[in-house]
C-alpha positions in Angstrom: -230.6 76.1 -74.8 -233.5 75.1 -72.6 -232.4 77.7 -70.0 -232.1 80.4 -72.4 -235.7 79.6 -73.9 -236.8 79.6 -70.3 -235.1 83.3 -69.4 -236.7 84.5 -72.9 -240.4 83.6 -72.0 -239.8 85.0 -68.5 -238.7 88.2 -69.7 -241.6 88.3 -72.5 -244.0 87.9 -69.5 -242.6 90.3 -67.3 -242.2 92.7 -70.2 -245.5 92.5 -71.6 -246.9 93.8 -68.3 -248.3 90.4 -67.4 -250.0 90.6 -63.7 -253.3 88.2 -61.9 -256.8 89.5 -63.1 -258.4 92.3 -60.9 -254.9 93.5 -59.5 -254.3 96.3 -62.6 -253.7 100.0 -61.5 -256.5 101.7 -60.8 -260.2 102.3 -62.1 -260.4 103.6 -65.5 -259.7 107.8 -65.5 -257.8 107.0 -61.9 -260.8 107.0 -60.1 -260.3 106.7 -57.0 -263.4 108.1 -54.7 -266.3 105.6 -56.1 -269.8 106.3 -55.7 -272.2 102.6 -56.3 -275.6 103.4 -56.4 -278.9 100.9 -56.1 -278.4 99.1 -59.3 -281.8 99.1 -61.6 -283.4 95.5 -62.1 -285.3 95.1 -65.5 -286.5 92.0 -64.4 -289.8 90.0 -62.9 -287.7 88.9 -60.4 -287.6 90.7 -57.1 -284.9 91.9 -54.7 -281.9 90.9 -57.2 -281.0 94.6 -57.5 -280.6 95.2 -53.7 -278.6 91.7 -53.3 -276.0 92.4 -56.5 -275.5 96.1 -54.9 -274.5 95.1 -51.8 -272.5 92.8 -53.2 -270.2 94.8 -56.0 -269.9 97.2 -52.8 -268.4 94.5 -50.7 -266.6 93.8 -53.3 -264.8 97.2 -54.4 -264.2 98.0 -50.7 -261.8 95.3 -50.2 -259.9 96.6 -53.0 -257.2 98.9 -52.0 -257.0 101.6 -55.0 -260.8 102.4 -54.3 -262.5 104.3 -51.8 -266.6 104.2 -52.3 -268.3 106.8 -50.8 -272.2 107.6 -50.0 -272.7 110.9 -51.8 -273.0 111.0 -55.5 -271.5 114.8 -55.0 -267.9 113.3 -53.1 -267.1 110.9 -55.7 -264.7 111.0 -58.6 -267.0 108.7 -60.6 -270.3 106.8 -60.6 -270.6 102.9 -61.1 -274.0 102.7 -62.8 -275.9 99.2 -63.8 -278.9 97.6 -64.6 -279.8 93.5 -64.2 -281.1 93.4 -67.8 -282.2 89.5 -67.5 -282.4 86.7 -65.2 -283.6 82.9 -65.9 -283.9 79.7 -64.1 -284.2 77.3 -66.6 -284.7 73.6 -66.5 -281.2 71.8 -67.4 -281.0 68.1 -67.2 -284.4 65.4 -66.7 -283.8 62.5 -65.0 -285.2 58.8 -67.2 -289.2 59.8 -65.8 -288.4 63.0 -68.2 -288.8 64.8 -64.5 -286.5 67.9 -63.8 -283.1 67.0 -62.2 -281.2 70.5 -62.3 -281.7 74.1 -62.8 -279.5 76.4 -64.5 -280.0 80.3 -63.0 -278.3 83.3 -65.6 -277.8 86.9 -64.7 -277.5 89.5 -67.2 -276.0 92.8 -65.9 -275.0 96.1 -67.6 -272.7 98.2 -65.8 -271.4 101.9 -67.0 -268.7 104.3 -65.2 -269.2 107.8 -65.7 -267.1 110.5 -64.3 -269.0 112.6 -62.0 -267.6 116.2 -62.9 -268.9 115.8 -66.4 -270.9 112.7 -67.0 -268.0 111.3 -69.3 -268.3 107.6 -69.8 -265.0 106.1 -68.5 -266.0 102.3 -69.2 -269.2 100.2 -70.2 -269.5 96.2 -70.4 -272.1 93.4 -69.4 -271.4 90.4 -67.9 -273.5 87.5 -67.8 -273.2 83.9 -64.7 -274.3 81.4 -64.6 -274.9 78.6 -61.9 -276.6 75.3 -61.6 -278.5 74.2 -58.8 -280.5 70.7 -58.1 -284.2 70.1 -58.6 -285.6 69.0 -55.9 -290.1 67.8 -54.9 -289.8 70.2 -51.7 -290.5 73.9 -52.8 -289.2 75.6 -49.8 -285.9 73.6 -50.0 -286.1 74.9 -54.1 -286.4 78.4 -53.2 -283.4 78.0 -50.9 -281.5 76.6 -53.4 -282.2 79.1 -55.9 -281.2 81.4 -53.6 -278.1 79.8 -53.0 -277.3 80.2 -57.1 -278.2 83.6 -56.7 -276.0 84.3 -54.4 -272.7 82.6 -55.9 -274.0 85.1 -59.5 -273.9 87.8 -57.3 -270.4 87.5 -56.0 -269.0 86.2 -59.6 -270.5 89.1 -60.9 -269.2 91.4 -58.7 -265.9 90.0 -58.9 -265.7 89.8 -62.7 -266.8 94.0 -62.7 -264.0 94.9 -60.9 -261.4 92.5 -62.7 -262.7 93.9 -65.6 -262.9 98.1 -64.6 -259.0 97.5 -63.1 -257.6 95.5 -66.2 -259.8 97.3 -68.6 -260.6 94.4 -70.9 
């Protein structure tokens, strides 16, 4: 009985379609050729448009099904987003009621459009998070921060793409 419970659940998961996040077909509208422009940054904070860009690109262009390309004019579709907020809050004190730990959010809102006629294939926003230590030297806080920055950045990245293949 156990076996035949076991077979069941197997065949439920391989019939449902069931596969790892980010390995679905293809981009929404089987895009293919992918154009990722410099992402807009709505924020105070500098640079974070330039870093995430560079980053989704990395990203996507390890991915088999997608070929990005430089001119708006060769692609099949256009990866559009904005960083609509970013924070580095205080998170924990320590017993002198003195900061112990950061917490650093990004905020982004990402659209696909089809190039031929501006058609929106897929929209979503995503938010990270990442927590980082408090610490008296500044430079070493920056760094840090940076460091936080840089882990949103590839989370973010990642969690676009899982999300445009699986189209959750």
């Amino acid at each position: 009985m156990r076996m035949l419970l076991v077979f069941a659940l197997l065949l439920m998961l391989v019939g449902c379609g069931y596969h790892f996040p980010g390995q679905g077909g293809a981009l929404p509208g089987n895009v293919r050729l992918l154009h990722i422009p410099l992402f807009a940054n709505r924020t105070a904070k500098p640079q974070l448009e330039n870093r995430l860009s560079n980053r989704v690109s990395e990203v996507f262009a390890r991915n088999g099904n997608i070929t990005l390309v430089e001119q708006r004019s060769q692609a099949d579709a256009v990866l559009e987003a904005a960083i609509s907020s970013y924070a580095a809050v205080p998170l924990s004190y320590n017993q002198n009621d003195v900061i112990s730990e950061y917490r650093a959010t990004m905020t982004v809102e990402a659209k696909l459009r089809q190039v031929e006629d501006g058609r929106l294939l897929w929209s979503g926003t995503s938010s990270w998070y990442e927590n980082y230590e408090a610490v008296a030297d500044k430079g070493r806080q920056y760094d840090l921060e940076n460091d936080a920055i840089t882990e949103i950045n590839l989370r973010l990245s990642e969690e676009l793409l899982y999300r445009l293949l699986d189209d959750f």
